[in-house]
mmCIF file of the N, C-alpha and C atoms, coordinates in Angstrom:
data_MODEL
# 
_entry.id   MODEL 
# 
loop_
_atom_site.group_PDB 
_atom_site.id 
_atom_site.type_symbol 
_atom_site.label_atom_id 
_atom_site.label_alt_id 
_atom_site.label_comp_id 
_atom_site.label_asym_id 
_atom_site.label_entity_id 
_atom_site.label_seq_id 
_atom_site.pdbx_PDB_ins_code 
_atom_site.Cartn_x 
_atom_site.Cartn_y 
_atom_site.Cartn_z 
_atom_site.occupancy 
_atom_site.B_iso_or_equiv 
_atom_site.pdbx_formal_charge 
_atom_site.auth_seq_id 
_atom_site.auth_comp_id 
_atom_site.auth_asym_id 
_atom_site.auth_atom_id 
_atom_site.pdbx_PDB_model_num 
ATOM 1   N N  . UNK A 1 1  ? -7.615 8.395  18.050 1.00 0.00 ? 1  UNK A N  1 
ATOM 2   C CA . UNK A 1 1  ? -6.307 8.151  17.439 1.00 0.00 ? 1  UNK A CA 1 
ATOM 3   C C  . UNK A 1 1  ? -5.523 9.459  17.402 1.00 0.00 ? 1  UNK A C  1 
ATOM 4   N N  . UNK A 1 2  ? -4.184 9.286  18.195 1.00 0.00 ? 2  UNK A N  1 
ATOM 5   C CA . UNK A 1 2  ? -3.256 10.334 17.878 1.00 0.00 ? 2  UNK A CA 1 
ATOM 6   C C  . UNK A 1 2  ? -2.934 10.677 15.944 1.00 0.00 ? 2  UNK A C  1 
ATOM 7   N N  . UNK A 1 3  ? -2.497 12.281 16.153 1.00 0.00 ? 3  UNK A N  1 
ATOM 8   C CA . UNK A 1 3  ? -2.702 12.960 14.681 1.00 0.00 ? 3  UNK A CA 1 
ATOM 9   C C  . UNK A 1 3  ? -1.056 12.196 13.900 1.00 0.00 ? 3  UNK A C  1 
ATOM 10  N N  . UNK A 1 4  ? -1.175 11.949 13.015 1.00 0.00 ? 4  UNK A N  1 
ATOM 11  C CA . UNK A 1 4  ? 0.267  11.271 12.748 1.00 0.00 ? 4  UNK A CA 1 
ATOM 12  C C  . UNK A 1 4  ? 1.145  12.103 11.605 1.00 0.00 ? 4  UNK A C  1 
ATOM 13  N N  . UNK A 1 5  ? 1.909  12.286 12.243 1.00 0.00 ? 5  UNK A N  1 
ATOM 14  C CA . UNK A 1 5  ? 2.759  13.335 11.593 1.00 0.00 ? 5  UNK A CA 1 
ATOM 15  C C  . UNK A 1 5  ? 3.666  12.821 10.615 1.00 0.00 ? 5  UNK A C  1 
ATOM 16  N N  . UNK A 1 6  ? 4.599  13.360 9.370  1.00 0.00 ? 6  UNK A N  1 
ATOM 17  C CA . UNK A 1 6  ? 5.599  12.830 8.245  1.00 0.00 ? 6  UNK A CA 1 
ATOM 18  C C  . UNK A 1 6  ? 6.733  12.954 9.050  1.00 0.00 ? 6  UNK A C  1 
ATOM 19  N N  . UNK A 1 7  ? 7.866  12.874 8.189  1.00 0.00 ? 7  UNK A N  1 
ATOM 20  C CA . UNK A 1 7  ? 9.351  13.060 8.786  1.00 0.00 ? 7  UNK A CA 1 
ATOM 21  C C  . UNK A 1 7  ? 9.688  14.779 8.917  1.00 0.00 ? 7  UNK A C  1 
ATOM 22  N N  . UNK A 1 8  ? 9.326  15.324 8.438  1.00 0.00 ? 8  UNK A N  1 
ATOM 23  C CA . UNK A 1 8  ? 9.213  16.597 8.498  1.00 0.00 ? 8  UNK A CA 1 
ATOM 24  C C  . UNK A 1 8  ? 8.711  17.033 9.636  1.00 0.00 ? 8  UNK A C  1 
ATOM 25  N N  . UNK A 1 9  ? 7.554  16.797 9.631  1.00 0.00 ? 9  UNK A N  1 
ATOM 26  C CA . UNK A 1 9  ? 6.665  17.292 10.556 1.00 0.00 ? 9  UNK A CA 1 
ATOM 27  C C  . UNK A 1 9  ? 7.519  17.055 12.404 1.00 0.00 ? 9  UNK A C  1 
ATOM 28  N N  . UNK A 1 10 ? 7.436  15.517 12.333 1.00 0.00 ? 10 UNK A N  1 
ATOM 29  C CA . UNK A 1 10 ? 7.628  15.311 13.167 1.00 0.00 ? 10 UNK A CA 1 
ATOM 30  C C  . UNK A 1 10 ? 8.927  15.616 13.685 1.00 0.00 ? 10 UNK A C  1 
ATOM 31  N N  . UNK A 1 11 ? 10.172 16.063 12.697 1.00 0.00 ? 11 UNK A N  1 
ATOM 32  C CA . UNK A 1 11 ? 11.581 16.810 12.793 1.00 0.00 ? 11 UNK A CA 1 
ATOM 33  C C  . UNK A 1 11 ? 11.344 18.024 13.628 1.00 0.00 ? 11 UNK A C  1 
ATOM 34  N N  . UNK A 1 12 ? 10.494 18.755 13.285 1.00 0.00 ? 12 UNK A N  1 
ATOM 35  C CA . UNK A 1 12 ? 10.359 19.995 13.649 1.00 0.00 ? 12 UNK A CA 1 
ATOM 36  C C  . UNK A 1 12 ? 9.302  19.769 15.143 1.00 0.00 ? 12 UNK A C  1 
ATOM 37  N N  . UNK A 1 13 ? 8.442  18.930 15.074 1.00 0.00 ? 13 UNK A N  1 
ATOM 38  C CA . UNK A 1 13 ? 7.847  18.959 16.517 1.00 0.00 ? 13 UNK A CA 1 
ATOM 39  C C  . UNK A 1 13 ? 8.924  18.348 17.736 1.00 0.00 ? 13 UNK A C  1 
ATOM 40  N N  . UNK A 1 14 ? 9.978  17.633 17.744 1.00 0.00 ? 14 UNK A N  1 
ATOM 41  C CA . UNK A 1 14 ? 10.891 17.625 18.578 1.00 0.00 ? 14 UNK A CA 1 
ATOM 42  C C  . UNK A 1 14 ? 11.925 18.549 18.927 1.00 0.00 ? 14 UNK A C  1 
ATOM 43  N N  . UNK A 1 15 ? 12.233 19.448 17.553 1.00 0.00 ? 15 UNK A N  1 
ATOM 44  C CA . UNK A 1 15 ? 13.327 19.801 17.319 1.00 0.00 ? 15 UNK A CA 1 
ATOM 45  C C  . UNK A 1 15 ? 14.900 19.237 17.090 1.00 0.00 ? 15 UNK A C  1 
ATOM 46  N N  . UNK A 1 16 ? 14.921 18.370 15.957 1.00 0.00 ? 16 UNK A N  1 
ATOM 47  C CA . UNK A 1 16 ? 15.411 18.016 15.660 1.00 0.00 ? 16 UNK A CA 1 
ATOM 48  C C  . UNK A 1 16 ? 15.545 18.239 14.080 1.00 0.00 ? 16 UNK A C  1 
ATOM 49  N N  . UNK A 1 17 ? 16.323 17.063 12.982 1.00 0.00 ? 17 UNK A N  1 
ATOM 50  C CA . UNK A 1 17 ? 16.373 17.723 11.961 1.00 0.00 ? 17 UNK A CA 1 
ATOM 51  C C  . UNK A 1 17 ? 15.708 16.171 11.111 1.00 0.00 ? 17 UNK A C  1 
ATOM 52  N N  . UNK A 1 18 ? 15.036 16.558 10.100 1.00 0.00 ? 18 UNK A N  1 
ATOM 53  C CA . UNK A 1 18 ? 14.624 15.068 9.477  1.00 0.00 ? 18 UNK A CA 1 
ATOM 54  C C  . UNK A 1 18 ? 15.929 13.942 8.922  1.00 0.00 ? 18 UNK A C  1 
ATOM 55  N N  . UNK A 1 19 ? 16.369 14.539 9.029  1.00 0.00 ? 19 UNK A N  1 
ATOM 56  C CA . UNK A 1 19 ? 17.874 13.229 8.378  1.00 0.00 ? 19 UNK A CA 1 
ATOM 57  C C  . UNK A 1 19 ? 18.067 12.743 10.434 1.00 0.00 ? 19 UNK A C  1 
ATOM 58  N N  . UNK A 1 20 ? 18.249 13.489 10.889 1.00 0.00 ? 20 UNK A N  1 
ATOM 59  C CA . UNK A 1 20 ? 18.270 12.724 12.259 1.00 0.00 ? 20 UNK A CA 1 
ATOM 60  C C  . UNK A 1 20 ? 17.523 11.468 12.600 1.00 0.00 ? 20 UNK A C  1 
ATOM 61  N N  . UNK A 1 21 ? 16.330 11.930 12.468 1.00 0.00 ? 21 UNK A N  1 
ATOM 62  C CA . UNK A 1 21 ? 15.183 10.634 12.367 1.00 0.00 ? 21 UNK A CA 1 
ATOM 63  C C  . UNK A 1 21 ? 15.475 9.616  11.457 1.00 0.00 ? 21 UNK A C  1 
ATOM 64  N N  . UNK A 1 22 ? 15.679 9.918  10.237 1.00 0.00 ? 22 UNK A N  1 
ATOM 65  C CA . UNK A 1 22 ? 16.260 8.950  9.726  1.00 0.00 ? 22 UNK A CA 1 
ATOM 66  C C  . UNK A 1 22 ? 17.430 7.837  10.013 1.00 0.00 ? 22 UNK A C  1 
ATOM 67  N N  . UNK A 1 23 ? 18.583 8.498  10.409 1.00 0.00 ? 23 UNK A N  1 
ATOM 68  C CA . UNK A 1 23 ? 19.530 7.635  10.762 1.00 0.00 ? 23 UNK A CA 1 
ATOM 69  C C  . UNK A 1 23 ? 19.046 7.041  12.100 1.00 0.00 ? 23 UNK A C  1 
ATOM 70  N N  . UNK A 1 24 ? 18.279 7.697  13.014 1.00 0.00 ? 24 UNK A N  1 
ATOM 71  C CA . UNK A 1 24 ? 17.764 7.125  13.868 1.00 0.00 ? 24 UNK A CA 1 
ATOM 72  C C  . UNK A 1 24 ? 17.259 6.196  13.945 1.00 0.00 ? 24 UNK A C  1 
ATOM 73  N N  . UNK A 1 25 ? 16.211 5.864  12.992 1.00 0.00 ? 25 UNK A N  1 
ATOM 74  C CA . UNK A 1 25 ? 15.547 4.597  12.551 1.00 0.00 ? 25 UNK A CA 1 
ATOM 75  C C  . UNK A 1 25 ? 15.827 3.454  11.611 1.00 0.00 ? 25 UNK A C  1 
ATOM 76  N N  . UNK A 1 26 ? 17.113 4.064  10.874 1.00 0.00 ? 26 UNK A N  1 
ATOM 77  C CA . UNK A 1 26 ? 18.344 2.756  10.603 1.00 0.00 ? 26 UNK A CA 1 
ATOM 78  C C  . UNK A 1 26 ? 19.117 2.511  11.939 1.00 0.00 ? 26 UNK A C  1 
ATOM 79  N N  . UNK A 1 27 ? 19.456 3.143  12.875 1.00 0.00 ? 27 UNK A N  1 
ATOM 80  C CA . UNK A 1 27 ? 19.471 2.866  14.089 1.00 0.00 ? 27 UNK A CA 1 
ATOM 81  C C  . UNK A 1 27 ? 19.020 1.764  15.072 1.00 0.00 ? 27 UNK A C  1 
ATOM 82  N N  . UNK A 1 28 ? 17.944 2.102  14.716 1.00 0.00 ? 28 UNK A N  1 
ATOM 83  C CA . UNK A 1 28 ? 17.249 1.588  15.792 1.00 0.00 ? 28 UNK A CA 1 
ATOM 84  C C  . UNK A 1 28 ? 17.111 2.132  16.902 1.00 0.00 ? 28 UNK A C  1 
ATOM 85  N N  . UNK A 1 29 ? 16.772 3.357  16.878 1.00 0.00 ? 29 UNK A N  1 
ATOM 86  C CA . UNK A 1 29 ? 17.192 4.534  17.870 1.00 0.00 ? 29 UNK A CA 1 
ATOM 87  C C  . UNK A 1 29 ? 15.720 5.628  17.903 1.00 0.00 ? 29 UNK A C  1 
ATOM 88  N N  . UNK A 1 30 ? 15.422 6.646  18.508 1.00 0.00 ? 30 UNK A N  1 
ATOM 89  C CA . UNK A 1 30 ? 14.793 7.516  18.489 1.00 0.00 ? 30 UNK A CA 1 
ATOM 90  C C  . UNK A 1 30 ? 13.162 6.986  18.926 1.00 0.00 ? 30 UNK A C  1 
ATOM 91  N N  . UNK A 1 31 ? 12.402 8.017  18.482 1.00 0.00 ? 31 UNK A N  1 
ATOM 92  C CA . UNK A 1 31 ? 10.743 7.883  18.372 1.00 0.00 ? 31 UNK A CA 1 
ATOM 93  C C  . UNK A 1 31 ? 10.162 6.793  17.915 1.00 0.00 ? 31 UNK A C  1 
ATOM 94  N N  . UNK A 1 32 ? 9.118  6.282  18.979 1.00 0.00 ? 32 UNK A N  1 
ATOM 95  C CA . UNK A 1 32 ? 8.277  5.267  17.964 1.00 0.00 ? 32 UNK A CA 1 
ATOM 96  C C  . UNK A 1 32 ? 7.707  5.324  16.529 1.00 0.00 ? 32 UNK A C  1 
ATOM 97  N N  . UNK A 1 33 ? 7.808  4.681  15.308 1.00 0.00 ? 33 UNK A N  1 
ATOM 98  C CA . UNK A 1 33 ? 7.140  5.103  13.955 1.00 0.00 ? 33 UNK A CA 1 
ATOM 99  C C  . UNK A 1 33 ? 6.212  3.990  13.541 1.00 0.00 ? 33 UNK A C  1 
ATOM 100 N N  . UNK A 1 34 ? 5.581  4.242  12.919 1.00 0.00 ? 34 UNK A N  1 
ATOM 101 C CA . UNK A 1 34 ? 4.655  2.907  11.992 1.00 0.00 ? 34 UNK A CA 1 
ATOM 102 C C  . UNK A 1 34 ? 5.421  3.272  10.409 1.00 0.00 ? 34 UNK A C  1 
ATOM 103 N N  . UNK A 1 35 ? 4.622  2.646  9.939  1.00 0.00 ? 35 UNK A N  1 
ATOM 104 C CA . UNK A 1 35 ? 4.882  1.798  8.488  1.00 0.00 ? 35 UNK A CA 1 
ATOM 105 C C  . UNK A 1 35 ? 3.480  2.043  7.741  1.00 0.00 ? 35 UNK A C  1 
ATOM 106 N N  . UNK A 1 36 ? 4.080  2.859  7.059  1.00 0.00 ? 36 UNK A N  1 
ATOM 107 C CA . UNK A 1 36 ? 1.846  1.830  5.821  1.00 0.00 ? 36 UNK A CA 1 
ATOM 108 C C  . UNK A 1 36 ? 2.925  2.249  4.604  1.00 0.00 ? 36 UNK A C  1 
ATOM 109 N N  . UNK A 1 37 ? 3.088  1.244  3.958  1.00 0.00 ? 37 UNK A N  1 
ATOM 110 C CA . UNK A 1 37 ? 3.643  0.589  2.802  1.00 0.00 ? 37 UNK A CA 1 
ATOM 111 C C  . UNK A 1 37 ? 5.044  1.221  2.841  1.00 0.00 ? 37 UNK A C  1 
ATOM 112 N N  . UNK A 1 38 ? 5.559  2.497  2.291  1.00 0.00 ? 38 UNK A N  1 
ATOM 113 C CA . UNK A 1 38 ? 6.756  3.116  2.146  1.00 0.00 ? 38 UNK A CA 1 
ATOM 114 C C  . UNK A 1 38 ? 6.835  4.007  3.377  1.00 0.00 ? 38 UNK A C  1 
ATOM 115 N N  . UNK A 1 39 ? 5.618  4.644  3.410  1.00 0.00 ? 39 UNK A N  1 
ATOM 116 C CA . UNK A 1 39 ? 5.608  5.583  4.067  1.00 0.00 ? 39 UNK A CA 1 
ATOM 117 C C  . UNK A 1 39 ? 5.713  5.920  5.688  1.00 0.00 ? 39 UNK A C  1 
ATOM 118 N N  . UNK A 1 40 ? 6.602  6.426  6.299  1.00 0.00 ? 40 UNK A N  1 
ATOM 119 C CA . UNK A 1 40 ? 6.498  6.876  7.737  1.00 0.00 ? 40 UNK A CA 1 
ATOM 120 C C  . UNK A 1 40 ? 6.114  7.330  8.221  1.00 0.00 ? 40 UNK A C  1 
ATOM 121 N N  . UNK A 1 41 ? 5.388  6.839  9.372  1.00 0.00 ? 41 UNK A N  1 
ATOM 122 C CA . UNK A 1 41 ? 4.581  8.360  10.087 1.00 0.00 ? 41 UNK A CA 1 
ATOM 123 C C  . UNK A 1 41 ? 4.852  8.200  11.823 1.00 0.00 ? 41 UNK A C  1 
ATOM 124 N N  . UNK A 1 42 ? 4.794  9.149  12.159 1.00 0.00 ? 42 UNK A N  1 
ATOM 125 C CA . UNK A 1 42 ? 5.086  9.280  13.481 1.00 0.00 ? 42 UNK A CA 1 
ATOM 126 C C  . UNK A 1 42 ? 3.583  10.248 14.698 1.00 0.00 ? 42 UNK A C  1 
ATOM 127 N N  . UNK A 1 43 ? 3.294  9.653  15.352 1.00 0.00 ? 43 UNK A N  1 
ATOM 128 C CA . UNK A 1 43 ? 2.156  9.786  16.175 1.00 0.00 ? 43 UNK A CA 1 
ATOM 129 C C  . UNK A 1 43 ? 2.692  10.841 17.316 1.00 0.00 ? 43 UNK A C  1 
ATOM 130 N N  . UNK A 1 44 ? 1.792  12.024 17.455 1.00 0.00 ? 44 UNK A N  1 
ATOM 131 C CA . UNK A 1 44 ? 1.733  12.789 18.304 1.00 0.00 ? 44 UNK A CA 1 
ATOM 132 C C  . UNK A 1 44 ? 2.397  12.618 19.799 1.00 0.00 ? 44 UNK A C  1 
ATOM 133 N N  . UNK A 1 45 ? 1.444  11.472 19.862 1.00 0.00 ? 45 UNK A N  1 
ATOM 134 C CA . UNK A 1 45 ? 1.457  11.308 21.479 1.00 0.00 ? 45 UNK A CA 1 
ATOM 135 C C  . UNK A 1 45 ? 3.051  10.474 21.335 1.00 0.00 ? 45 UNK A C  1 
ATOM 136 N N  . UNK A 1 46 ? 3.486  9.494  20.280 1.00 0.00 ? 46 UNK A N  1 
ATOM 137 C CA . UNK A 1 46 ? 4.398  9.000  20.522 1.00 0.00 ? 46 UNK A CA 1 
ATOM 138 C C  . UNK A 1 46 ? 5.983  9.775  20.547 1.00 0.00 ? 46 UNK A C  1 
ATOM 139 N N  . UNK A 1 47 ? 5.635  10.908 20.453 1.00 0.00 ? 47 UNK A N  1 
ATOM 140 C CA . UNK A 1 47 ? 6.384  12.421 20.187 1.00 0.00 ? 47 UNK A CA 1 
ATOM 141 C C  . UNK A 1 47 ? 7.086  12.191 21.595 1.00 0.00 ? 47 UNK A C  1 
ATOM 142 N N  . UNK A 1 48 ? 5.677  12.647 22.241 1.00 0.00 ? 48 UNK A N  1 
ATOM 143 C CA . UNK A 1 48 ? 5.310  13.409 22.873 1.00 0.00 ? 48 UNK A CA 1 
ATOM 144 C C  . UNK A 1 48 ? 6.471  12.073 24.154 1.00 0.00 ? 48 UNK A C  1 
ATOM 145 N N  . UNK A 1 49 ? 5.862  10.997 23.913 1.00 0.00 ? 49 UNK A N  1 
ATOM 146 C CA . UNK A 1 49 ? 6.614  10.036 24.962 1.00 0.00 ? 49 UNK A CA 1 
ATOM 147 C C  . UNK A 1 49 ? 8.447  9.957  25.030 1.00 0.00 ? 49 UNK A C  1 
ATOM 148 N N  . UNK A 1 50 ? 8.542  10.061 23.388 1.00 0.00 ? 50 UNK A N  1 
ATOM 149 C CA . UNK A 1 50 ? 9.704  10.206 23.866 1.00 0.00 ? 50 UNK A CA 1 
ATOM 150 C C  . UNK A 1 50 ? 10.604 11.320 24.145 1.00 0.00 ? 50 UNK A C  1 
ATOM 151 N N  . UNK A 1 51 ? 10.202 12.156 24.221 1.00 0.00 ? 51 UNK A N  1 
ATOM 152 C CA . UNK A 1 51 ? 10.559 13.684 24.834 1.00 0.00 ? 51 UNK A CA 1 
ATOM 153 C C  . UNK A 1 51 ? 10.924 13.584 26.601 1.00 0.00 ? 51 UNK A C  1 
ATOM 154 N N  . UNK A 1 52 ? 9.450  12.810 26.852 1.00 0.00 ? 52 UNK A N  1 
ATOM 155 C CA . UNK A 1 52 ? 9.235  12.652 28.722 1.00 0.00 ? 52 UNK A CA 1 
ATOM 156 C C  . UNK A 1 52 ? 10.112 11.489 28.701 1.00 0.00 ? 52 UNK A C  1 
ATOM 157 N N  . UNK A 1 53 ? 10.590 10.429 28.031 1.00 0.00 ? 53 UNK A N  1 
ATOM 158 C CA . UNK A 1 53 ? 11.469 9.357  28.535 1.00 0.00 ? 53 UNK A CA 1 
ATOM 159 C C  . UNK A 1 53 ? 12.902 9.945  28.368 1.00 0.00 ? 53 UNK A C  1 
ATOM 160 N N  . UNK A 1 54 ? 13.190 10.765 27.565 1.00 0.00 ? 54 UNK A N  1 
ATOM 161 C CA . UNK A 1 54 ? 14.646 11.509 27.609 1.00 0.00 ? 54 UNK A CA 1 
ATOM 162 C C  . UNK A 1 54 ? 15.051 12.654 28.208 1.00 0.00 ? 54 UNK A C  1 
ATOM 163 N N  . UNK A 1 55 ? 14.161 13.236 29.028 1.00 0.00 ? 55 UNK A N  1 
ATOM 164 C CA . UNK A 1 55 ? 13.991 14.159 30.100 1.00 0.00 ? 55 UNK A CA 1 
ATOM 165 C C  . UNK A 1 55 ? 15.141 13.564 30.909 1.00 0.00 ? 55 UNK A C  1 
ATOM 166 N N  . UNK A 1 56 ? 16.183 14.917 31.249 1.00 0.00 ? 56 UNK A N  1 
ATOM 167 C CA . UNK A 1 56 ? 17.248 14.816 32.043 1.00 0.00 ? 56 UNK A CA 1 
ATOM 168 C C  . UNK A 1 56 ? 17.362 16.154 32.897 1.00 0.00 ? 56 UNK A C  1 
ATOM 169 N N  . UNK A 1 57 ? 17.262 15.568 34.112 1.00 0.00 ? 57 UNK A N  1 
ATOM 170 C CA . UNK A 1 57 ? 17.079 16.962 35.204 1.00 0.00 ? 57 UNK A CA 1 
ATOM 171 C C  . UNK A 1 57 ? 18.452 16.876 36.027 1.00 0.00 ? 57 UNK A C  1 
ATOM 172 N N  . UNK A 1 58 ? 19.311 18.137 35.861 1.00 0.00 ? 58 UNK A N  1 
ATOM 173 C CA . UNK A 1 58 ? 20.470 18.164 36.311 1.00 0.00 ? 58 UNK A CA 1 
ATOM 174 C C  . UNK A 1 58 ? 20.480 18.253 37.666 1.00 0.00 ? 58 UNK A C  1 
ATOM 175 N N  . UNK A 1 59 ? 22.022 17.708 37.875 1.00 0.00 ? 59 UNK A N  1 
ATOM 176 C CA . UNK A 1 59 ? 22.201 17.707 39.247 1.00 0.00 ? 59 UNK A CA 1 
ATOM 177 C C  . UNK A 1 59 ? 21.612 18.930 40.232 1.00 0.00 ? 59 UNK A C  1 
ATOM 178 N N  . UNK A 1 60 ? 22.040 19.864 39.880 1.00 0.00 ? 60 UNK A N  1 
ATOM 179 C CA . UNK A 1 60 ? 22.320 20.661 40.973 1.00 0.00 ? 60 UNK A CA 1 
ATOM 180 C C  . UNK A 1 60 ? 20.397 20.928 41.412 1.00 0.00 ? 60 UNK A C  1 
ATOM 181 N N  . UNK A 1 61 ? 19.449 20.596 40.299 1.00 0.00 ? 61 UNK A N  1 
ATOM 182 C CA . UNK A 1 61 ? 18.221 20.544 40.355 1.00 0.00 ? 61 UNK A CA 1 
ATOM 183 C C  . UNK A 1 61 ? 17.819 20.020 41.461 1.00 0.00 ? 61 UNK A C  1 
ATOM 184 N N  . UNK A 1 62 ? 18.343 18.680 41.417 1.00 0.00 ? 62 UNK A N  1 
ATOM 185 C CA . UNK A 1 62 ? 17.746 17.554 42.559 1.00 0.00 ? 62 UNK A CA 1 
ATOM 186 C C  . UNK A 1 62 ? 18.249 17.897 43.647 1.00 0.00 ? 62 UNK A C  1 
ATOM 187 N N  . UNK A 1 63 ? 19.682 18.546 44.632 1.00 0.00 ? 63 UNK A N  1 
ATOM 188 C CA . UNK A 1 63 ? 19.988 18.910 45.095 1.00 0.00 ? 63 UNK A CA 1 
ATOM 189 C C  . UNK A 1 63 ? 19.595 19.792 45.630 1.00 0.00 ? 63 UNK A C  1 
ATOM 190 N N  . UNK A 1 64 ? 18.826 20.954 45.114 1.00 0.00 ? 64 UNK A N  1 
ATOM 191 C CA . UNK A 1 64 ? 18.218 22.062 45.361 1.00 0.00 ? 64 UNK A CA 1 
ATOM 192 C C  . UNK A 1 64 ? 16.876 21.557 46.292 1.00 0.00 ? 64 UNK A C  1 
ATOM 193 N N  . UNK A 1 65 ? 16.438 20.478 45.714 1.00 0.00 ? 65 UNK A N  1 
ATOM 194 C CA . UNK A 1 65 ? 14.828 19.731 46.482 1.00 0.00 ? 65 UNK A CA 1 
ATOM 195 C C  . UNK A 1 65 ? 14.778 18.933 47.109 1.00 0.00 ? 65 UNK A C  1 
ATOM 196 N N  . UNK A 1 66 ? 16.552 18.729 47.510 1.00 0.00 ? 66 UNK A N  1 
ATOM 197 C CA . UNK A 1 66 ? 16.476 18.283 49.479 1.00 0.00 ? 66 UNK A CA 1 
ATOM 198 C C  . UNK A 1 66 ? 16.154 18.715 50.436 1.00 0.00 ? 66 UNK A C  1 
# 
């Protein structure tokens, strides 16, 4: 089992800010989270996924590796 991080925690392992996450997840927006009763937690690896799904490699990048 991935290590599961608070809102804090997990603010700072993206770099982002914890009220971000928040509105994010009235959103419906951002990182995968679970639930155990009040509390939020957010999973390492699920960090970690959405970092690699919002990965944006600029133009002139792809261009370069024609």
């Amino acid at each position: 089992m991935s290590k599961m991080l608070d809102d804090k925690q997990a603010a700072e392992q993206i770099g982002c800010t914890f009220h971000a996450l928040r509105k994010w997840r009235l959103l419906g927006k951002g990182p995968r989270y679970h639930k155990v009763g009040r509390l939020v937690r957010y999973a390492e690896t699920d960090l970690a996924a959405y970092l690699d799904a919002n990965r944006v490699q600029p133009a002139a990048q792809v261009e370069a590796a024609r």
